[in-house]
C-alpha positions, 0 to 999 in steps of 0.5 A, a space after each residue: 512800718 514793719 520790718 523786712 524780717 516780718 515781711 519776709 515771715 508774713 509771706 513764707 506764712 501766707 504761702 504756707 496756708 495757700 497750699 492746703 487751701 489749694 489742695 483742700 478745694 479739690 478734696 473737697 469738691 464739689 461744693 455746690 450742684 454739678 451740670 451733667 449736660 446731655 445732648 439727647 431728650 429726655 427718655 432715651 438710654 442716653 439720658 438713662 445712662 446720665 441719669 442712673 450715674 448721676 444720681 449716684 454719684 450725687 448721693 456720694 459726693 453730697 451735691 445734686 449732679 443736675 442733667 440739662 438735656 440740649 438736644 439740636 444740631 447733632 449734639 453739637 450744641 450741647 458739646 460746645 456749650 460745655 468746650 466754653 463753660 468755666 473749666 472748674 468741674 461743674 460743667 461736664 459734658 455726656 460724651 458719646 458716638 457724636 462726638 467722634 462722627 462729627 469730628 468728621 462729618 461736619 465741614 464747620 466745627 467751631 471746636 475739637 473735642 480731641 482738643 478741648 474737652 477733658 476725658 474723665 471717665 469711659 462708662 461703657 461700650 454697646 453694640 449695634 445690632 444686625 437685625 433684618 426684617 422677619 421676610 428676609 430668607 437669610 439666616 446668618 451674616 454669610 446668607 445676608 451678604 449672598 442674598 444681597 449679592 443676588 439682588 442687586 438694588 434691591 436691599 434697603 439698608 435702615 438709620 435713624 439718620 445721616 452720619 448716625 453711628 446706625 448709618 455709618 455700621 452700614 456703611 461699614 458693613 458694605 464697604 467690608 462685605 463687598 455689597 451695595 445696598 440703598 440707604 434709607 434714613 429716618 428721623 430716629 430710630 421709632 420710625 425706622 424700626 417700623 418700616 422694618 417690621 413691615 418690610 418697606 426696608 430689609 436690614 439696620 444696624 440699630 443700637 442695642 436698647 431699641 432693637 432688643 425688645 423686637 428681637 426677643 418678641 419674633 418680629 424681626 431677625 438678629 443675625 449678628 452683634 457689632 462688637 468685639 464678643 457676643 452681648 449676654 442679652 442676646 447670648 445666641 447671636 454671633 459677632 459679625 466679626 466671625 463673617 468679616 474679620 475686623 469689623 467692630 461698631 460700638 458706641 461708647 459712652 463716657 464724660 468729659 470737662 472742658 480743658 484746663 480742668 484742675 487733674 485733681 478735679 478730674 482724678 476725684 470724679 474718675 476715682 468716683 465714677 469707677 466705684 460706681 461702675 463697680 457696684 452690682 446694682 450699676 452694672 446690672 443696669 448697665 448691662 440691661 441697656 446693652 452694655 458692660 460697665 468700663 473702668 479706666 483711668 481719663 488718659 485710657 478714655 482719652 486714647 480711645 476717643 481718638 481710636 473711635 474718632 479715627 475709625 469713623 472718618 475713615 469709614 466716612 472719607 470711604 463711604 463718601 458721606 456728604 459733609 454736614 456744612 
């Protein structure tokens, strides 16, 4: 048996070598491959996003940052196989428009993405485009809305689909302006942009990557630029903003972890993915893709998730979409 002072000695002991191997696990995080999932197939600026910051933040952290893409169900899928994976920092989830859309949009959400995912890092915001096809006479925001005005039913407005931020930036767009315009959707943005160049539809507010090569090759107009100031990859295009005041649609990327993430773990990958952002080759890249680089604190990105989920059920409650059940 051993005495009640050597009992005593041996806990204070034990107590003290926990606590460096407490904090020692967060220094030393991640130990082993970190899942990065994606809730888009492969190729798109999502995924090339994900996988630019991914390899980057391997090569510093020293374990692989592995991109699984799980497309299906408005990215729902991919969002709650994150919200019930283990909270310990090797699951994250690519947090993007979706998840704000469909805190709205679906009826039947089994989870809340205010609720239970950790916002870790903002990577950056890209507008959506106001681009109409070549044959439309308006030259400007201001003539597109008087020309839909003088030809009532006639104006079909393109997405890539129902409840897409694309959709929703037109659905904004009429309800601010005053106009009526006949929604078209299509199964992606390939398609719709098709229909744009031969005329079968007159507007759509396409994300930035997908539009920007029809607009610089003369095949389809841009009159005006969804955010907050003019994109430097298309310098000449207006904010639609100057039309009508307030109007802002962006999408915003950044990542998160599931709830009960350890603040240590969070803190190291926020401090990680802003020095990544902060890297000129990483910036140029973002950049290219429509973008410039967001650098903030988790608590800065969690403020504007719910500023972003928000905005687009107002826009959802005044359009009457139709609930995704």
């Amino acid at each position: 048996m051993i005495s009640r002072r050597t009992a005593i000695c041996l806990a204070v002991i034990g107590l003290s070598a926990a606590a460096p191997m407490g904090s020692a696990s967060a220094q030393d995080y991640p130990t082993r491959p970190v899942k990065w999932v994606v809730g888009y197939p492969p190729g798109g600026a999502t995924d090339i996003i994900a996988r630019l910051l991914g390899q980057r933040l391997s090569e510093r952290l020293g374990q692989q940052f592995v991109i699984e893409n799980k497309p299906g169900a408005g990215n729902n899928i991919a969002t709650e196989s994150v919200i019930n994976a283990e909270p310990d920092g090797y699951t994250l989830l690519f947090v993007n428009p979706a998840n704000y859309i469909n805190a709205s949009l679906y009826a039947n959400l089994k989870f809340n993405v205010i609720r239970d995912i950790a916002p870790i890092a903002a990577f950056n915001r890209v507008p959506n485009v106001m681009t109409v096809n070549k044959d439309v006479p308006a030259k400007t925001a201001a003539e597109f809305i008087a020309y839909v005005k003088a030809n009532p039913g006639k104006v079909n407005l393109a997405s890539s689909g129902n409840g897409t931020s694309v959709h929703l930036s037109g659905e904004m767009f009429m309800a601010m302006a005053g106009v009526k315009m006949q929604h078209v959707p299509y199964r992606g943005a390939a398609p719709a942009i098709t229909d744009l160049l031969g005329g079968q539809v007159q507007l759509i507010f396409d994300n930035m990557p997908s539009i920007l090569q029809h607009v610089r090759a003369g095949s389809v107009r841009a009159l005006a630029v969804t955010g907050t100031a003019r994109s430097p990859l298309l310098p000449d295009v207006p904010v639609l903003a100057d039309t009508i005041p307030g109007y802002e649609a962006s999408a915003l990327f950044g990542v998160g972890a599931p709830k009960n993430t350890p603040k240590a773990v969070i803190e190291k990958l926020n401090k990680e993915i802003n020095a990544v952002l902060a890297e000129p080759a990483i910036k140029a890249r973002l950049l290219d893709l429509g973008g410039e680089p967001l650098i903030g604190t988790p608590e800065a990105f969690g403020a504007m998730i719910v500023a972003e989920t928000d905005k687009w059920k107002k826009v959802i409650e005044e359009a009457k979409v139709e609930k995704v059940q």
